[in-house]
N, C-alpha and C positions, 0 to 999 in steps of 0.2 A: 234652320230652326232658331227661332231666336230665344235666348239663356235666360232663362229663369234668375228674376234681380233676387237675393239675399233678403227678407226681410227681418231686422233685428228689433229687440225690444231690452230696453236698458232697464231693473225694477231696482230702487235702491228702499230699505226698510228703515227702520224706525231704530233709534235708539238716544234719544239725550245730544247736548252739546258735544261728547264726546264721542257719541258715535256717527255723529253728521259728518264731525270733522275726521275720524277715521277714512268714512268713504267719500271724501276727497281724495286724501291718497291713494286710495284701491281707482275711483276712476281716473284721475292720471296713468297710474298700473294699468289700468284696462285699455288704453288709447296707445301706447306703446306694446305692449303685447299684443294687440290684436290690430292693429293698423290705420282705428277709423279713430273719427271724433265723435265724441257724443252726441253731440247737436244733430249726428246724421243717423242716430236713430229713428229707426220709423214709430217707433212709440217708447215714451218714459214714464214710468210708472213710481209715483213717491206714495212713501206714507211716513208720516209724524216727521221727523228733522229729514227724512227722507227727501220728503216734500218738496221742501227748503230749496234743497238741491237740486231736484229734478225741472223745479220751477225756474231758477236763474239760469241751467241751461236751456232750457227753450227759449228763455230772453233772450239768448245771445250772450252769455257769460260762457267766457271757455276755461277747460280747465287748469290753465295758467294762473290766469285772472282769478277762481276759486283757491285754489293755492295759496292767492297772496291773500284774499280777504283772510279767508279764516286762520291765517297766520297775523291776524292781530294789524295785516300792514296797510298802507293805502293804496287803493289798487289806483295805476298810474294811465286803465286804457278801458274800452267798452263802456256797457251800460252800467259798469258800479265806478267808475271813473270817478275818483274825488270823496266817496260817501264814507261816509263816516258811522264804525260799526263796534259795539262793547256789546260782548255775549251778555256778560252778567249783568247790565241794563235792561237788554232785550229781556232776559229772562226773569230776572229777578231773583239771581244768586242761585246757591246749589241746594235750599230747603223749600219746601214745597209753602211755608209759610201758615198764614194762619186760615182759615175755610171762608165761606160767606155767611153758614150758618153748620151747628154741628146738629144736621139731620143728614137723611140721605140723599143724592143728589139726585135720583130718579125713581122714585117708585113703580112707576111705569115700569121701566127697566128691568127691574128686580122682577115684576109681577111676572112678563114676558121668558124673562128667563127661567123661574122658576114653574112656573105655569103653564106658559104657551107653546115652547119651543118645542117640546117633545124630548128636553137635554142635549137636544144640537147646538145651543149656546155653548161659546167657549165659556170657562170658569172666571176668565179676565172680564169679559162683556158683561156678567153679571154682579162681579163686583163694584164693576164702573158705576153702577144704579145705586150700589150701597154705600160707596163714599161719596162725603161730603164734598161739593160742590169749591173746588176750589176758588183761591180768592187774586190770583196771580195772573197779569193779563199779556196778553199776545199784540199791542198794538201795534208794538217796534216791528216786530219780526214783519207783520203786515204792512207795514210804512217800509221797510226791505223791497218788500215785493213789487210796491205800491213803484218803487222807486228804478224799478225797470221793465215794467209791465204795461202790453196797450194802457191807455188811458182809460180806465171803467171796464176793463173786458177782460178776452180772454187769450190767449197767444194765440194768435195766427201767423201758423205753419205752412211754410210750402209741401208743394207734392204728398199731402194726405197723412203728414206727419202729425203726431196727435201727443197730448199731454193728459194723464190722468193722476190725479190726486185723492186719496184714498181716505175715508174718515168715517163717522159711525154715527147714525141716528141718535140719538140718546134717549130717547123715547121708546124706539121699536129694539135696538139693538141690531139693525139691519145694515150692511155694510152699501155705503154709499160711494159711488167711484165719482167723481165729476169730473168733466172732461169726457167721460163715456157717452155715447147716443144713447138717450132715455131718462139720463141722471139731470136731477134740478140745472137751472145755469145760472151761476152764481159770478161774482168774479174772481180772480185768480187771487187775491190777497185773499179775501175771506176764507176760499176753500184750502191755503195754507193753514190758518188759522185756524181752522177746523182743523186739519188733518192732525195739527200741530197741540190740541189740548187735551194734555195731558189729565185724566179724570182726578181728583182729589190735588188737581196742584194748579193747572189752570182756570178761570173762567171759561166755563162751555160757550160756545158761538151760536149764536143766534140768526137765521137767516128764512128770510119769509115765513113768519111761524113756526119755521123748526128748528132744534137744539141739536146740534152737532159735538162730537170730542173726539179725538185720538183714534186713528183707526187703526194704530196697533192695537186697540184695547181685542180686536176679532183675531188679527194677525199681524205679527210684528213686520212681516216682511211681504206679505201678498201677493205671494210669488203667483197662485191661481189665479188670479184677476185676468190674468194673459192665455188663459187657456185657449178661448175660444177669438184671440186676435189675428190666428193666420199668421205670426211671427213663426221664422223656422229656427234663429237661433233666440235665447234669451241669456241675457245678462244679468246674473242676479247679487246684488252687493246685501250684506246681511250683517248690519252692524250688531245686532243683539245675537247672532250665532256664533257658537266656536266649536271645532271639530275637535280640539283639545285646549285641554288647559293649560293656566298655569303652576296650578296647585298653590294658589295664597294659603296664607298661614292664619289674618283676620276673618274675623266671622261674619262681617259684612258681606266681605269680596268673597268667602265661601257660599253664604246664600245665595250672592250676584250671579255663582260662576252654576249652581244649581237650578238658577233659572233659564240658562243660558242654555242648557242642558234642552229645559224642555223646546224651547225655543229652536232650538237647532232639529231637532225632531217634527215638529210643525213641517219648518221648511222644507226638509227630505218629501216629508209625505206630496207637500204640496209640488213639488219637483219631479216627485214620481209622477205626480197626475198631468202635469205638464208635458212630460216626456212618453207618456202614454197618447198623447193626440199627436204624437212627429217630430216634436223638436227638440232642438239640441241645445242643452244647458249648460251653462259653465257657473260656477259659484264662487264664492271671495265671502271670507270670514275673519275675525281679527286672529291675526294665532297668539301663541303663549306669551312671544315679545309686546306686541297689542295690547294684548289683556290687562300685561304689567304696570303698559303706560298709563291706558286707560283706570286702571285701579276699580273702588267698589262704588263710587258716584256717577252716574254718566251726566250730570250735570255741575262738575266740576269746572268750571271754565279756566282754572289756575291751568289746569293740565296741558290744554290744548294745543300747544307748539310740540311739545313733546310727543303727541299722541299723533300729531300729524305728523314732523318724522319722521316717526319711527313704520306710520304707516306706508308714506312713499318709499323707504327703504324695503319695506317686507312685503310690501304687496305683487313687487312683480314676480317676488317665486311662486306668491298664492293662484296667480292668471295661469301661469307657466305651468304650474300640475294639475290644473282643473282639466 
């Protein structure tokens, strides 16, 4: 009889410069704990800096080479060989800056959520329509992508391995997967860039008539997107969760760590629902050491050697009691 191949699915979520770089170290963690490499996932699933990630490994970026990027250094091998990369360029520092116009960024949006949904919009997706339209742009991060991605397209994957990047109509409020069979086809930088804008801090992405932003704005981590993949184990890295705190003392990093809260409750549900169709889930969250590094900006880019780190240090006991 012949054995049943393992199908895995790797989803990494959303949180800021600092929690992209957090789960670098969680997926180094996860390739030493559990024995494979990333790349040899049968599907990877990014959303917001998630993305990011999920995206240069399907290029062919291993997570060596990830390590040394966002450790500020120059990677010496593969497709970021030579490139040359400043978060706080890319990003455009740790403030969201000034808007494009002080209205709201979708009316649409608002309307939908308040009007159409039935209240099945998250309370994120509808404030995404009520802020303003940030002024802050994604070219870099895209010019990243751009910089080890097919030419014009999209990764092509052996053996039916697939890439999905996750991000959110801005009009409808409808979560849009690309890379999924059915979803627009876009190319892989842009659908970064989407996944990757942030509503009242980036420029929304624009792509064949439609406005795209941040698809954490539905869920930070999209862990359900995998339900119906026929994946039997999934991977799920959750930089915006934490199963405990640190108990900060600032009133920033207390609201942070209260969102985090809800955040990490999302995830649970959406994990139940996952593990209710068969499969078997393993999860990775920043723990209290994490948190510490990471502090109350997750787009803090000063942070980011430390936060990485302290995340390869901490993250192989997080795989180990999953």
């Amino acid at each position: 009889m012949e054995q049943h191949k393992v199908k895995r699915a790797i989803v990494v979520g959303g949180g800021g410069v600092l929690g992209g770089t957090w789960a670098v170290g969680a997926l180094k963690a996860l390739e030493e704990t559990f024995g494979f490499r990333a790349a040899e996932a049968d599907l990877l699933v990014g959303t917001s800096a998630g993305s990011v990630l999920t995206a240069l490994v399907a290029c062919g970026v291993s997570t060596e080479e990830l390590v040394t990027h966002y450790n500020s250094e120059k990677v010496m091998s593969g497709p970021l060989m030579g490139y040359s990369w400043d978060p706080v360029r890319a990003t455009g520092g740790d403030r969201p800056g000034s808007p494009l116009r002080w209205l709201p960024g979708s009316p649409g949006l608002l309307r939908a959520g308040l009007f159409g949904s039935g209240g099945r919009m998250p309370v994120t997706a509808v404030l995404s329509g009520l802020l303003p339209e940030g002024g802050k742009s994604l070219e870099r991060v895209g010019h990243l992508v751009d910089a080890v991605a097919p030419l014009g397209g999209w990764v092509e994957t052996e053996g039916g391995k697939e890439l999905w990047i996750v991000a959110m109509d801005y009009q409808s409020g409808k979560r849009i997967v690309f890379g999924r069979s059915g979803s627009p086809v876009v190319s892989l930088a842009d659908a970064v860039m989407a996944s990757c804008a942030i509503p009242g801090w980036f420029t929304p992405i624009h792509i064949d008539g439609r406005t795209y932003v941040d698809g954490g704005a539905i869920s930070a981590t999209s862990v359900d997107v995998v339900v119906e993949s026929g994946c039997d184990e999934i991977y799920v890295l959750a930089p915006m969760a934490a199963t405990a705190s640190d108990n900060p003392s600032g009133i920033g990093a207390k609201l942070e760590r209260r969102w985090r809260g809800q955040v990490t409750k999302t995830a649970v549900d959406e994990i139940a629902l996952v593990k209710s169709h068969g499969a078997r889930v393993f999860f990775a969250s920043p723990t209290p050491e994490d948190l510490n590094a990471i502090g109350a900006n997750l787009m803090d880019a000063s942070r980011r050697r430390n936060v990485l780190a302290t995340s390869l240090r901490t993250s192989l006991a997080t795989w180990e009691s999953s």
